[in-house]
C-alpha positions in Angstrom: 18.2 9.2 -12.2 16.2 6.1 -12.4 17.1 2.7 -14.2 14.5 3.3 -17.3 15.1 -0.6 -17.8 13.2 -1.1 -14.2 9.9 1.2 -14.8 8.1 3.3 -17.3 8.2 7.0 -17.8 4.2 6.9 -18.1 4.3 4.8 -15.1 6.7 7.1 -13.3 4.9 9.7 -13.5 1.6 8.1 -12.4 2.8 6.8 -9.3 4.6 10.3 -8.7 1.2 11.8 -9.0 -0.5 9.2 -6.7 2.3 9.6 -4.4 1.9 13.5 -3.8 -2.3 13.0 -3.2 -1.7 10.5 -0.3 1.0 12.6 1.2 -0.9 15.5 1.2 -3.9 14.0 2.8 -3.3 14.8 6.7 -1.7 12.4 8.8 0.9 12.1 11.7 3.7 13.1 9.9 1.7 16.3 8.5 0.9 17.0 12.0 4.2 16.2 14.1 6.3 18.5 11.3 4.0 21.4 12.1 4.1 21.2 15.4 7.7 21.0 15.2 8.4 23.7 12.7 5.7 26.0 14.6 7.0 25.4 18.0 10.7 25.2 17.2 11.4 26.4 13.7 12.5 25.2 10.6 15.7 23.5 11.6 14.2 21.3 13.9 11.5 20.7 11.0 14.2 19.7 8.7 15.7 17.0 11.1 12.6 15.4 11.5 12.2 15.6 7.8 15.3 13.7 7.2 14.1 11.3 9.9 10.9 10.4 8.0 12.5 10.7 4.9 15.0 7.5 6.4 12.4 6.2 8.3 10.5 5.7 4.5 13.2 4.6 2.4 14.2 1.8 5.1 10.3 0.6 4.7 10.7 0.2 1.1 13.2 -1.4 1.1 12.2 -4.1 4.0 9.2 -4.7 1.8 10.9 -5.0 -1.3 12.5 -8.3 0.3 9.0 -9.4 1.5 9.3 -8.5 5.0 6.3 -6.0 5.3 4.1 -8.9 3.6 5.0 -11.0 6.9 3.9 -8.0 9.0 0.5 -7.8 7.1 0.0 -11.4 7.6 0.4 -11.9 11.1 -2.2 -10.6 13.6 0.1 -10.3 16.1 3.1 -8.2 14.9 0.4 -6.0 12.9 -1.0 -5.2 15.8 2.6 -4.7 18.6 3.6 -2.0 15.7 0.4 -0.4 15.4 0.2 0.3 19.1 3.5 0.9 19.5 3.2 4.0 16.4 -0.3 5.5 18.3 1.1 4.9 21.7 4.6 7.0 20.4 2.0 9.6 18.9 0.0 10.3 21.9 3.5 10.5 23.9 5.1 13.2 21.4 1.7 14.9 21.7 1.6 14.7 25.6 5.1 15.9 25.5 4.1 19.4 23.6 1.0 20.0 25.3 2.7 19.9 28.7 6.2 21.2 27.7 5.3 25.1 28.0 3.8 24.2 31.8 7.5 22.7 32.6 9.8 25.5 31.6 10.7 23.5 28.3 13.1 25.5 26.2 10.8 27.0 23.1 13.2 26.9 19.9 15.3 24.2 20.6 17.6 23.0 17.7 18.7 19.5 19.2 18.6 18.1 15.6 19.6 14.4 16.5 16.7 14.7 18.8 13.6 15.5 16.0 15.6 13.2 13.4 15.1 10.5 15.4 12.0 11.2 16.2 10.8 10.9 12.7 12.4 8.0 12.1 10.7 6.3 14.8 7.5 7.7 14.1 7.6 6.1 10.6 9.3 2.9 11.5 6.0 2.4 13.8 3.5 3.3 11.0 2.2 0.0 9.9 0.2 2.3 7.3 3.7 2.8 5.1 3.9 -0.7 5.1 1.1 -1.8 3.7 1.6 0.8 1.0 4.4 -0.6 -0.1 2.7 -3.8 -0.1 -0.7 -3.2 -1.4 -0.4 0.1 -3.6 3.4 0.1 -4.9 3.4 -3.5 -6.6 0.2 -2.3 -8.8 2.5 0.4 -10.8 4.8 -2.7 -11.5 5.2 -4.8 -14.7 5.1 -8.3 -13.5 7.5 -9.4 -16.4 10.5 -7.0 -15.1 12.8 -7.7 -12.3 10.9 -6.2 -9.4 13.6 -5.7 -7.0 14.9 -2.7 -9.4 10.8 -1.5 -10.1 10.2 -1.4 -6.3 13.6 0.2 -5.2 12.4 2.9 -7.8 9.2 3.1 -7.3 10.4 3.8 -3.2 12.8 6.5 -4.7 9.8 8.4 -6.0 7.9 7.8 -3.2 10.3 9.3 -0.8 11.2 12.0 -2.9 7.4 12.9 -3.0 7.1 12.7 0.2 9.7 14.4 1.6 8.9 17.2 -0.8 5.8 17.6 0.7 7.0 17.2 4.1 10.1 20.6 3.5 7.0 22.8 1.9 5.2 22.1 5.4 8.2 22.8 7.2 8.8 25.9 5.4 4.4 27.1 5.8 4.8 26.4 9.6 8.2 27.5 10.2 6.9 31.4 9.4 5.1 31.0 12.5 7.5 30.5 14.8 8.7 34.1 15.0 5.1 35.1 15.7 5.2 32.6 18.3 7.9 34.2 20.2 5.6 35.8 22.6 5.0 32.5 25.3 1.3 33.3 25.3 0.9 32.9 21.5 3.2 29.9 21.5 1.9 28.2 24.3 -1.7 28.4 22.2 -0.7 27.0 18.7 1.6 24.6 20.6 -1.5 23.3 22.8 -3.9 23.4 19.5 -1.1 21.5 17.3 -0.4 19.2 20.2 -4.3 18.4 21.1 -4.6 17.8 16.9 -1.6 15.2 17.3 -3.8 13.4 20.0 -6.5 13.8 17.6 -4.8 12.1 14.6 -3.0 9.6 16.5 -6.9 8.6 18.1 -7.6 8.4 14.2 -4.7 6.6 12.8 -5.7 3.7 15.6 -9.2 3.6 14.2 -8.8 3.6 10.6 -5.6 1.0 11.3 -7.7 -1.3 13.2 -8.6 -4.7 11.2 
């Protein structure tokens, strides 16, 4: 439950709202958890969504302490993490478009393996870090603590979030049965893998400065 001494119900649900609209615009996580979920089912999809989900909440609360602000200031490490997020994307895309030519094992349930993955994945997004820095602190009241406001602003944010991301994992995860016969899969994994590339291409141009 939050600390109503830290934020608003009225600004709660505001930022709740905004919150769901950006997650539902497409992005890598979007993509990556469909792949996963399509390719491997929903139990690998839930790992990665626990890895994103961590991979958020540890974001928030770097730039609660002012980190992330040092990030978006310097050219430099803006730039290391950026490349290092599309660079991570193209592999993981790489990775499924190739894995059906190499005998990988379709349905694989190494849940340590897709956690991490989404951990990293979102660790590397300089996006969530500005969000935190630029969107977040214009929900809070600049005459309340704002340690407590942006610890529960992040709360809503990852619970949006990661709502968002277990309905995709649940839509994709009903293919995966189709996908049984290794023609079908090795089609939607290919088409998911080629849109990874896609996005990843994207989140390098609209990340640029």
């Amino acid at each position: 439950m939050l600390d109503s001494s830290s934020i608003s119900a009225s600004t709660a649900a505001s930022f709740l709202l905004t919150s769901f609209l950006i997650e539902v615009t497409p992005g890598p996580n979007m993509t990556y958890l469909a792949l996963v979920s399509a390719s491997n089912g929903r139990r690998a999809g839930f790992a990665t969504v626990a890895g994103v989900a961590l991979g958020l909440a540890i974001i928030g609360v770097v730039a609660a302490f002012g980190v992330a602000e040092l990030i978006q200031a310097s050219h430099l490490l803006y730039n290391v993490l950026r490349w290092s997020g599309v660079l991570f994307l193209l592999y993981l895309a790489w990775e499924g478009w190739r894995s059906g030519d190499e005998g990988a094992v379709v349905g694989s349930t190494n849940g340590g393996k897709y956690f991490l993955r989404g951990l990293i994945t979102n660790l590397l997004n300089p996006k969530a870090g500005i969000f935190y820095v630029a969107v977040l602190p214009t929900f809070m009241d600049l005459d309340a603590p704002p340690t407590a406001q942006a610890m529960a602003l992040t709360g809503i944010y990852v619970g949006a979030a990661t709502f968002v991301h277990l309905l995709i994992v649940l839509i994709a995860g009903t293919l995966e049965p189709v996908l049984n016969d290794p023609r079908r899969e090795q089609i939607a994994r290919r088409f998911l893998s080629a849109l990874l590339g896609l996005v990843a291409l994207w989140f390098a141009w609209t990340t640029a400065r």
